[in-house]
SEVEXPA-365159 format. One line per field, with one value per residue (C-alpha): x, y, z. Coordinates in Angstrom, 3 decimals, decimal comma, padded with zeros to 6 digits. Each point is the difference from the previous one (the first is absolute). Layout:
// SEVEXPA-365159
x <- c(X / ...) $
y <- c(Y / ...) $
z <- c(Z / ...) $
// end
This chain:
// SEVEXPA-365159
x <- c(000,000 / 003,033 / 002,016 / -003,796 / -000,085 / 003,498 / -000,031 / -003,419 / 001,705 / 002,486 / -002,090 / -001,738 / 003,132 / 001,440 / -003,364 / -000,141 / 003,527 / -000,143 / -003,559 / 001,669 / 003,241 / -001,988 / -001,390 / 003,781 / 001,535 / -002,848 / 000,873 / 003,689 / -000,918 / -002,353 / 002,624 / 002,844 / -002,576 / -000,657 / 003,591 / 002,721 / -001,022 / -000,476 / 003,345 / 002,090 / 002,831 / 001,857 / 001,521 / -003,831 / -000,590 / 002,634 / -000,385 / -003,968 / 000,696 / 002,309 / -002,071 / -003,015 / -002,163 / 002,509 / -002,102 / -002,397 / 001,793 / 003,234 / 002,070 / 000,029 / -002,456 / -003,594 / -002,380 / -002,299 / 002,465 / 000,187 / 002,530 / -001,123 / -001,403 / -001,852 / -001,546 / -001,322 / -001,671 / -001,485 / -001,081 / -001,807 / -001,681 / 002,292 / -000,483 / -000,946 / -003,151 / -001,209 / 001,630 / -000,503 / 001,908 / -004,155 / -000,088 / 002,537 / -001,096 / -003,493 / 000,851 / 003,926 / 000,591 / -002,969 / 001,887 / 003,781 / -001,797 / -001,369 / 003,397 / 002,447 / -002,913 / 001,006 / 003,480 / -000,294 / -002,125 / 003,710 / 002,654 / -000,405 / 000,390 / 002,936 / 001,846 / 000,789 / 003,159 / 000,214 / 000,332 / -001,013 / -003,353 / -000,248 / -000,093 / 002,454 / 001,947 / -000,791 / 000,787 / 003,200 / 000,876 / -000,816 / -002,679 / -002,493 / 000,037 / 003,963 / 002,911 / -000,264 / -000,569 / -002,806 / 001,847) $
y <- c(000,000 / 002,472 / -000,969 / 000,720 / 003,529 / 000,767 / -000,809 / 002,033 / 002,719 / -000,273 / -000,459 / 003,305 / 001,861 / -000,940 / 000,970 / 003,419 / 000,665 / -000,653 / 001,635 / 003,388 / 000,022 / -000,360 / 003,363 / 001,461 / -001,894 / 001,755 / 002,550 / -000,499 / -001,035 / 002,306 / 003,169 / -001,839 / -000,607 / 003,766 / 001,620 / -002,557 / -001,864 / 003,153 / 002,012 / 000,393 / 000,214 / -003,189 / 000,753 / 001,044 / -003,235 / -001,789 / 002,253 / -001,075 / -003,684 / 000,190 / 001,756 / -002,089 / 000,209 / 003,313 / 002,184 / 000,702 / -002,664 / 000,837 / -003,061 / -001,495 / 001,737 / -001,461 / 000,396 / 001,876 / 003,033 / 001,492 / 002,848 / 003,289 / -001,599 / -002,779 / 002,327 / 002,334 / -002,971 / -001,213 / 002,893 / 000,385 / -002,785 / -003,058 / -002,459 / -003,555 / 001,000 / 001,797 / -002,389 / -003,300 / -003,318 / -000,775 / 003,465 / -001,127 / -003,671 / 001,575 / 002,547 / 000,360 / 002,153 / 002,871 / -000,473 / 000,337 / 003,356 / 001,481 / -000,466 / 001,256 / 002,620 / 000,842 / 000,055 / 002,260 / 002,338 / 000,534 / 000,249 / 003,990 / -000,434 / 000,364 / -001,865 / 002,197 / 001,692 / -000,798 / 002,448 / -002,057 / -002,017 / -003,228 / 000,021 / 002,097 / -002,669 / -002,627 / 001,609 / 001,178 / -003,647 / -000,519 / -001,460 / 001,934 / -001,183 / -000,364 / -002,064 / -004,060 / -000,607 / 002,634 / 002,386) $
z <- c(000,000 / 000,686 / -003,150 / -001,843 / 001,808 / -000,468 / -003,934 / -000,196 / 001,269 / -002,143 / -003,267 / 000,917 / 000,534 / -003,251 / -001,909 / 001,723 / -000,922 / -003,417 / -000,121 / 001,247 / -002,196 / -003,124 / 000,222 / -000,048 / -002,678 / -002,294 / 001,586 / -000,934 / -003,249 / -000,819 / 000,728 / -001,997 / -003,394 / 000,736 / 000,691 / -000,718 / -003,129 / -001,326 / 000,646 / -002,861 / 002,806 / 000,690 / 003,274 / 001,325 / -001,219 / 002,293 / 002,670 / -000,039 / -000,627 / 003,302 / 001,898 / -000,508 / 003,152 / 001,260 / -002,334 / 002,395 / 003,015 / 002,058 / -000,134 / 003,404 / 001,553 / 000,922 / -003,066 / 001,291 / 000,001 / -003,304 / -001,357 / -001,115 / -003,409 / 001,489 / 002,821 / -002,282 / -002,761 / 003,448 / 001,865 / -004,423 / 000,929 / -001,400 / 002,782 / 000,722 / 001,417 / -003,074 / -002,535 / 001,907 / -002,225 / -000,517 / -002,491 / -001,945 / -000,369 / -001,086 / -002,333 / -000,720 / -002,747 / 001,439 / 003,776 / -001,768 / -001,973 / 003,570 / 001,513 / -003,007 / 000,276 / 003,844 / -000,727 / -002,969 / 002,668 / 001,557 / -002,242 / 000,521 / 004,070 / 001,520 / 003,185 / 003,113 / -000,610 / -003,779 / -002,728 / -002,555 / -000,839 / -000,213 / -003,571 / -000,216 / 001,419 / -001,796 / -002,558 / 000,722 / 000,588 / 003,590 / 001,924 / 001,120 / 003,906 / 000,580 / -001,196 / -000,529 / 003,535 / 000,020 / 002,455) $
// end
């Protein structure tokens, strides 16, 4: 009866992981279709393909906590709760629209302390929340 419980648990605790991290990797996908595929500059390119997560992420640090990019796309809206993994399952090329949507909505925004957008970034070759490691 324990081993049952204990495996249970453990069934349900796998599901709800890979339930939540869904929702990111289109999120991750989604903003490398929209930016990176798209650059005509190689080392973006690299720099993006490093990065991966570290666009909006901070390497090391819990996931939750976003850098200035990824605060900004959430505090838009782009969030687990509003794109739940069940959106994307239902309807995946209107839900990839509504987010490249929200992340157009702040390319003209600006991090704390930054002189330059975060277009203006990207397009000078850099990513619009930090370096690789999102810092």
């Amino acid at each position: 009866m324990k081993r049952a419980l204990v495996c249970m648990v453990a069934a349900m605790a796998i599901v709800s992981y890979s339930s939540s991290a869904m929702a990111i990797k289109e999120f991750g996908e989604t903003w490398t279709k929209v930016y990176a595929e798209k650059s005509t500059n190689e080392g973006f390119k690299k720099l993006a393909a490093e990065a991966k997560c570290n666009v909006c992420h901070i390497d090391g640090e819990n996931k939750k906590k976003h850098n200035p990019y990824g605060d900004t796309l959430e505090h838009e809206g782009l969030t687990k709760k509003n794109f739940p993994p069940a959106k994307f399952k239902e309807n995946p090329e209107g839900v990839r629209k509504q987010v490249e949507e929200l992340m157009k909505k702040i390319e003209d925004k600006k991090a704390e302390g930054s002189d330059k957008t975060f277009a203006e970034r990207m397009k000078d070759g850099l990513l619009p929340g930090g370096d690789a490691k999102g810092k």
